[in-house]
C-alpha positions as CSV (number, residue, x, y, z in Angstrom):
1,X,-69.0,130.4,-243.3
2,X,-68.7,129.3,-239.4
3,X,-67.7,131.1,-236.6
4,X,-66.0,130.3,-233.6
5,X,-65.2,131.9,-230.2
6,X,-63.4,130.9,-226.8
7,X,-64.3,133.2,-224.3
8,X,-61.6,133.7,-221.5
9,X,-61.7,136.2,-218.6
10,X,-58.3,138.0,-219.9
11,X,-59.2,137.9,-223.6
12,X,-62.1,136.3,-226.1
13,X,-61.1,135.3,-229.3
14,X,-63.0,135.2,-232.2
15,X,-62.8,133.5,-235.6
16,X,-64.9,133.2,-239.3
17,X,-63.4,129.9,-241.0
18,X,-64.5,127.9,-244.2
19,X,-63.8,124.2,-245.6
20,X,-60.8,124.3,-247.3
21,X,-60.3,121.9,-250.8
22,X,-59.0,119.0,-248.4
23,X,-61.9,119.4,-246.0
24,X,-59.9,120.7,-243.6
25,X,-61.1,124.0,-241.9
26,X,-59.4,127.4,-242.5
27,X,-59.9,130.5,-240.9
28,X,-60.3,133.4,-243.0
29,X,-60.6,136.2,-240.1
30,X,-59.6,135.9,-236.7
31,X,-59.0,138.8,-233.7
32,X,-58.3,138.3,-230.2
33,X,-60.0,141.3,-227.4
34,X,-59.3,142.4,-224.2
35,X,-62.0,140.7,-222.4
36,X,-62.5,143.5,-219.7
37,X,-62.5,146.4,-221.9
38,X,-65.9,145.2,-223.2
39,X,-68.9,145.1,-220.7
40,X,-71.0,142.5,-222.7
41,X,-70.3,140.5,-225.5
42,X,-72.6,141.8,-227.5
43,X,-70.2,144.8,-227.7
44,X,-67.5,142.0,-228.3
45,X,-69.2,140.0,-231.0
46,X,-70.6,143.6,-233.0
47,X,-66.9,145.0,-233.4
48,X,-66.0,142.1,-234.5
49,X,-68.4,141.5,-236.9
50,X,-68.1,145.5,-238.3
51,X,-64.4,144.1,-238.7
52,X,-64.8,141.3,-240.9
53,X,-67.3,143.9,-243.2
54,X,-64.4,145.9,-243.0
55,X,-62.0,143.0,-244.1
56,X,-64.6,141.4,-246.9
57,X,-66.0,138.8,-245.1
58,X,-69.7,139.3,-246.2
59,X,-70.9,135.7,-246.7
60,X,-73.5,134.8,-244.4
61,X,-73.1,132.7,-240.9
62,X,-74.3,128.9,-241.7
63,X,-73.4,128.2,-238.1
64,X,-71.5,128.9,-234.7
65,X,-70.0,127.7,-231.7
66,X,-68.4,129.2,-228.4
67,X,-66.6,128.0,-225.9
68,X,-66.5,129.8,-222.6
69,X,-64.9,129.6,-219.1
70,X,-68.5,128.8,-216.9
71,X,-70.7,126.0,-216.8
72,X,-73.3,125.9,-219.5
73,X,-77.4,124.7,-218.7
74,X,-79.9,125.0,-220.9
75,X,-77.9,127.4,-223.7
76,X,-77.3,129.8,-221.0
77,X,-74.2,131.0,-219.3
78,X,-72.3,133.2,-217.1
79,X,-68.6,133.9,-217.9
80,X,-66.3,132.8,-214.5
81,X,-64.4,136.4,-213.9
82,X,-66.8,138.7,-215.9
83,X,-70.5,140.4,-215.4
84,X,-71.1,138.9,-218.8
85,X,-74.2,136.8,-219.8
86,X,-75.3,134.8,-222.5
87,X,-77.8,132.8,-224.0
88,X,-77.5,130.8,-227.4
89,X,-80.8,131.3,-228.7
90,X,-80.9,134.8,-228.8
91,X,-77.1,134.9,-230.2
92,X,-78.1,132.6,-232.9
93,X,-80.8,135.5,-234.0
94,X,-78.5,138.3,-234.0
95,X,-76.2,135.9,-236.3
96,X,-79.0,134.4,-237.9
97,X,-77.8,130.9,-237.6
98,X,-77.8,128.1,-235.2
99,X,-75.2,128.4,-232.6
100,X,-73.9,126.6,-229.4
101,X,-72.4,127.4,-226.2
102,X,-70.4,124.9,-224.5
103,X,-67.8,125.0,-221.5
104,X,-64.3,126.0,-222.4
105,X,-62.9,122.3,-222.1
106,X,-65.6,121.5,-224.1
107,X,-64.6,123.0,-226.9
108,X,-61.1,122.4,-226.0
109,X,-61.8,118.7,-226.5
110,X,-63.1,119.6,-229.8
111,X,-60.2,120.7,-231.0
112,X,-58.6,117.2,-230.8
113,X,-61.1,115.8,-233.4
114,X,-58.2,116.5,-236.0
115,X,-54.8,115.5,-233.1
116,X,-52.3,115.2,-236.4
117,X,-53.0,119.0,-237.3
118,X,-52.1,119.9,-233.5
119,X,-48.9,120.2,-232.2
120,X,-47.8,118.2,-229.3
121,X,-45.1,117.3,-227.0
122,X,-44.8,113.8,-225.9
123,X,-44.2,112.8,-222.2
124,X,-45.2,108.4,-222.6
125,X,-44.7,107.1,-225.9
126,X,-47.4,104.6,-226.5
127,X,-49.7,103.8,-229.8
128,X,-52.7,105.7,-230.0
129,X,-55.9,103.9,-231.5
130,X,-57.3,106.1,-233.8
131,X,-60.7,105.7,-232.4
132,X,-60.1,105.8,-228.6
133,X,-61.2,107.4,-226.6
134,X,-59.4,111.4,-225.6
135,X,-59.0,112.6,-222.5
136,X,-58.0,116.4,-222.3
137,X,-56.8,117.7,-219.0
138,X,-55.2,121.4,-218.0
139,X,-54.4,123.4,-215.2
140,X,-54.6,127.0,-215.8
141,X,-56.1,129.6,-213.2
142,X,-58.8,126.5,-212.6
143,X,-58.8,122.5,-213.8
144,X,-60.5,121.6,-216.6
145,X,-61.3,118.4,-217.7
146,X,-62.9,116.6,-220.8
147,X,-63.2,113.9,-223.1
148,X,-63.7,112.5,-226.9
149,X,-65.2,109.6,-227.2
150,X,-66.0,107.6,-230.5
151,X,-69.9,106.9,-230.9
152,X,-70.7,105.2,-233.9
153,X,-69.0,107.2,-237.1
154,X,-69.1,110.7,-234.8
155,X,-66.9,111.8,-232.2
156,X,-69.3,112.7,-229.1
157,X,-67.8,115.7,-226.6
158,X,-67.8,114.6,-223.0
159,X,-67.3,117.6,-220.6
160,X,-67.9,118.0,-216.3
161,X,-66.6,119.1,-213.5
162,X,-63.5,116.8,-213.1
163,X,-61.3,119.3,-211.7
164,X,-63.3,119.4,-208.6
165,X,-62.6,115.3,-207.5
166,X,-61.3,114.8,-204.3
167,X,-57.1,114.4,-203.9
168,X,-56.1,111.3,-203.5
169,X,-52.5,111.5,-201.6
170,X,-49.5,108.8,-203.4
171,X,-47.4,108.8,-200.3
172,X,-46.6,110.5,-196.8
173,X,-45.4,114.0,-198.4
174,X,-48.7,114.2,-200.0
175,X,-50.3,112.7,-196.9
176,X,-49.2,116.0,-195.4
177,X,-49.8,118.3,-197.7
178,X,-53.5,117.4,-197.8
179,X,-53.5,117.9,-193.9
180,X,-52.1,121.3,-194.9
181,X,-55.1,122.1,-197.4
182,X,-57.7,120.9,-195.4
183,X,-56.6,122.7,-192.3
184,X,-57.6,125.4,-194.6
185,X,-60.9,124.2,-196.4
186,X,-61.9,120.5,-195.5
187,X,-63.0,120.0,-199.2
188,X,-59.4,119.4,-201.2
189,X,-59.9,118.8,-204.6
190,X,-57.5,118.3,-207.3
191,X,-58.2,121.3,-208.0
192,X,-57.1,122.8,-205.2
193,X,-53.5,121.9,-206.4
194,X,-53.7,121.8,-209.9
195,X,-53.6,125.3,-211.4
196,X,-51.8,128.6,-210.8
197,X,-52.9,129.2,-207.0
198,X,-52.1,125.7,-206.2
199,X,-48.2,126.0,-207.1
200,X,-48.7,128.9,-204.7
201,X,-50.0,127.2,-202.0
202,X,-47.6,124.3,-202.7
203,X,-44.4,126.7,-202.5
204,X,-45.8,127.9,-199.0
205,X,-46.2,124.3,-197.9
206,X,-42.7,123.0,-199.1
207,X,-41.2,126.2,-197.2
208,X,-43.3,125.3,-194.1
209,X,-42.4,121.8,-193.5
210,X,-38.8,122.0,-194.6
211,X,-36.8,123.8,-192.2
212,X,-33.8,124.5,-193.9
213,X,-35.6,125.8,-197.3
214,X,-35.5,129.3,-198.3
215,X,-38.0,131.5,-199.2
216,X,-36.5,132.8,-202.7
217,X,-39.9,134.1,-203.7
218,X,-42.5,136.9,-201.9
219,X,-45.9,135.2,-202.0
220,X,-47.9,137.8,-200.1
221,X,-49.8,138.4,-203.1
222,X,-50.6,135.6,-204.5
223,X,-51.4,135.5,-208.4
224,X,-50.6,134.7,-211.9
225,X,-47.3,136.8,-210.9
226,X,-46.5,135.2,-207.8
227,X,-46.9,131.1,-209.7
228,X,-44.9,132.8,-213.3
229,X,-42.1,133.4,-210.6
230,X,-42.4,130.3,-208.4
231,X,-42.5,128.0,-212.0
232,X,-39.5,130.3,-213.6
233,X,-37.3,129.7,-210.0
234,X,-38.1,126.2,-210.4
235,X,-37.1,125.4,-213.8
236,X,-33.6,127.7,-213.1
237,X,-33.0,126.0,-210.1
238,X,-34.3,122.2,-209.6
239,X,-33.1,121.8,-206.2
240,X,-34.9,125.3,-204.5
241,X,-38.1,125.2,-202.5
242,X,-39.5,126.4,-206.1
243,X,-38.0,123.2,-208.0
244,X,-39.4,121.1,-204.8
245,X,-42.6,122.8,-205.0
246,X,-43.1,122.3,-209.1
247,X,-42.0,118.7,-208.7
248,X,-44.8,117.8,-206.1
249,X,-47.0,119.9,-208.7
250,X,-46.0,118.1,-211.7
251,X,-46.5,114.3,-209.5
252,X,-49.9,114.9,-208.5
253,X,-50.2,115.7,-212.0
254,X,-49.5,113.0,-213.4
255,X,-51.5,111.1,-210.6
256,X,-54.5,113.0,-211.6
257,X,-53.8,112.5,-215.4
258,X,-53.0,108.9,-215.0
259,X,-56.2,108.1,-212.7
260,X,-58.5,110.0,-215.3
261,X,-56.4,108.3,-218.2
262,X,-58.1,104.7,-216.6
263,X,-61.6,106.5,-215.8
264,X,-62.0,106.9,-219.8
265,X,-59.4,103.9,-220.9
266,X,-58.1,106.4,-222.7
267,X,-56.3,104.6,-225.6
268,X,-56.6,107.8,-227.9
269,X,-54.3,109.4,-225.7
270,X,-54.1,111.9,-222.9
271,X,-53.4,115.7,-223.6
272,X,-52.3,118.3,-221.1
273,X,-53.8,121.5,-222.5
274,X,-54.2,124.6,-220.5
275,X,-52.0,127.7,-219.8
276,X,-49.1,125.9,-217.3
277,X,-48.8,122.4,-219.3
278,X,-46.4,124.1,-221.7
279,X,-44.6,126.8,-219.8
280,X,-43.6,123.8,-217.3
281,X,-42.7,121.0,-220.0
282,X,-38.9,120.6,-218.8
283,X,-40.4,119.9,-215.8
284,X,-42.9,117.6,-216.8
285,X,-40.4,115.6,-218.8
286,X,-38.4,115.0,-215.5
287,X,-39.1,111.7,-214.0
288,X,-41.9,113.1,-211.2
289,X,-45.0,113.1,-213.7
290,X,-44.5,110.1,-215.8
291,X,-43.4,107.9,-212.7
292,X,-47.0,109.1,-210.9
293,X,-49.0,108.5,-214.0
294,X,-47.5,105.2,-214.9
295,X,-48.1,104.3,-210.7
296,X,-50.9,102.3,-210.6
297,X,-50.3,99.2,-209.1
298,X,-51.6,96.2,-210.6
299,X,-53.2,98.5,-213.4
300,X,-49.6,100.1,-214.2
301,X,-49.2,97.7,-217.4
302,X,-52.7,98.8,-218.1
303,X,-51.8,102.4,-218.3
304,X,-48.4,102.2,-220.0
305,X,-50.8,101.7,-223.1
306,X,-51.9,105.3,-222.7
307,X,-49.8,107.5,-224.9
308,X,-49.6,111.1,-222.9
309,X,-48.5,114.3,-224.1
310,X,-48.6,118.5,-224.1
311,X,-50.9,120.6,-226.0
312,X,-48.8,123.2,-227.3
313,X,-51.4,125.1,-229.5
314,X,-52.6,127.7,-227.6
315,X,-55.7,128.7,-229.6
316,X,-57.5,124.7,-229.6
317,X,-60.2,125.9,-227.6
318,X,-60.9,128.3,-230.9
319,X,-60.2,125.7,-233.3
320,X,-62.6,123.1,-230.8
321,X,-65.4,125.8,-231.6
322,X,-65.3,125.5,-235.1
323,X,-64.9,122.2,-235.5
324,X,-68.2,121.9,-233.2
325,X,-69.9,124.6,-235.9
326,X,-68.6,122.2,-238.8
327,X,-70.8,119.9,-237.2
328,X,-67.8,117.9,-236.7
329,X,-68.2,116.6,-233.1
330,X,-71.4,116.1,-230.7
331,X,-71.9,118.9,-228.5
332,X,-73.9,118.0,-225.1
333,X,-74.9,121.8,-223.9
């Protein structure tokens, strides 16, 4: 029996799973908690364990793996958004079993170990190789970035801080626009653009610079509510300051997802996982992010062998977890 987890600041889900006959993995008990109702996750991991006793799961633990969103040192790690802390060796004794934490995009990447089993969407058509390397990208309230790269017969995990790369502007719009970020903070990352605040900030900028645009949309509070509304205006509506504020989103996009794509030579593919990838995909079939990640000058033919696509499995960071229990993939934390 393995478990998995993907801890989240909204909610941490949590999963038992076994081999199944064609050595694919199948989960036997899964639940999904309200992150902030629980202030460890000890408390987390204890109801869910008294659950699967409850449901009949008694075998023992061989091995576990979870994924959370904070950087990881030295099997140690605090959870971006929540007082929680925790460290893998002492979780491995209360489970009695070898267990690893790794970084949310870690695990993430994980999940693409098996990329038949997961659904996608395709934005560039091109042939994967089956053992090139994987580059997973997603905005979300941050930018999270990983690879998968083949090493030998095993797949090894490749996870940092890629979100937090400078912005490289494509043209005089985005030449602006950085001048508008960095009147604000000097540091502009891609970051900085590329997740639910950013298509706030953008929507500000496009109704800054363009005189005649109309603000459709109250951004006084900016949040998860304020970017739902500013993405949902968009996609009604191509031709508002919200559709010419997701456009600019979804072109520095595929910039970013184009530039890393090269960084790796990613001829597995490129997968845009995260929270926005999906709720955006009419967008990001439009002409904006394929265009910027095919843009490369001289190496354009170069990444037109790239196939690029969306994640739209929203539990891979769970099913990266397990896979990394399996023993499946080689975890770096």
């Amino acid at each position: 029996m393995l478990l998995g987890g993907d801890i989240g600041g909204t909610k941490t889900l949590l999963a038992l799973a076994k081999p199944g006959p064609d050595g694919r993995l199948q989960i036997v008990l899964e639940r999904s908690y309200a992150s902030r109702e629980h202030p460890t996750f000890d408390s987390v991991l204890d109801r869910f364990q008294s659950e699967a006793r409850h449901s009949g799961c008694t075998e023992a633990i061989a091995a576990g793996c979870i994924g959370l969103a904070g950087p990881v040192h030295s099997g140690r790690a605090k959870v971006t958004h929540l007082p929680w802390q925790l460290d893998a060796t002492e979780l491995g004794k209360r489970l009695g079993a070898p267990l690893h934490l790794l970084n949310d995009f870690a695990t993430i990447a994980a999940g693409l170990l098996d990329p038949a089993a997961i659904p996608t969407q395709v934005l560039h058509a091109a042939n994967a190789e089956p053992r090139g390397t994987r580059v997973v990208l997603g905005a979300g309230t941050g930018l999270g970035v990983a690879a998968l790269t083949c090493v030998g017969e095993r797949w090894k995990i490749v996870s940092g801080e890629g979100g937090h790369m400078g912005f490289g502007p494509a043209d005089a719009e985005q030449m602006r626009l950085h001048a508008w970020l960095a009147a604000r903070n000097p540091r502009v990352t891609a970051e900085r653009i590329l997740c639910g605040r950013g298509l706030v900030d953008l929507y500000r900028f496009v109704c800054e610079q363009s005189s005649g645009a109309t603000a459709e949309i109250d951004v006084s509070a900016s949040g998860v509510d304020a970017a739902a509304a500013i993405g949902n205006c968009a996609l009604d509506d191509p031709e508002s300051a919200a559709g010419h504020a997701l456009r600019l989103f979804c072109a520095v996009y595929g910039a970013f997802a184009g530039d890393l794509a090269l960084l790796f030579n990613a001829r597995g593919g490129v997968f845009l996982a995260g929270g926005i990838a999906p709720k955006i995909l009419a967008a990001l079939r439009r002409p904006a992010f394929v265009d910027a990640f095919l843009d490369k000058g001289v190496h354009s033919g170069l990444v037109a062998n790239y196939p690029a696509q969306v994640v739209m499995e929203p539990r891979l960071g769970l099913l990266g977890s397990l896979q990394v229990a399996a023993g499946r993939g080689m975890a770096e934390n």
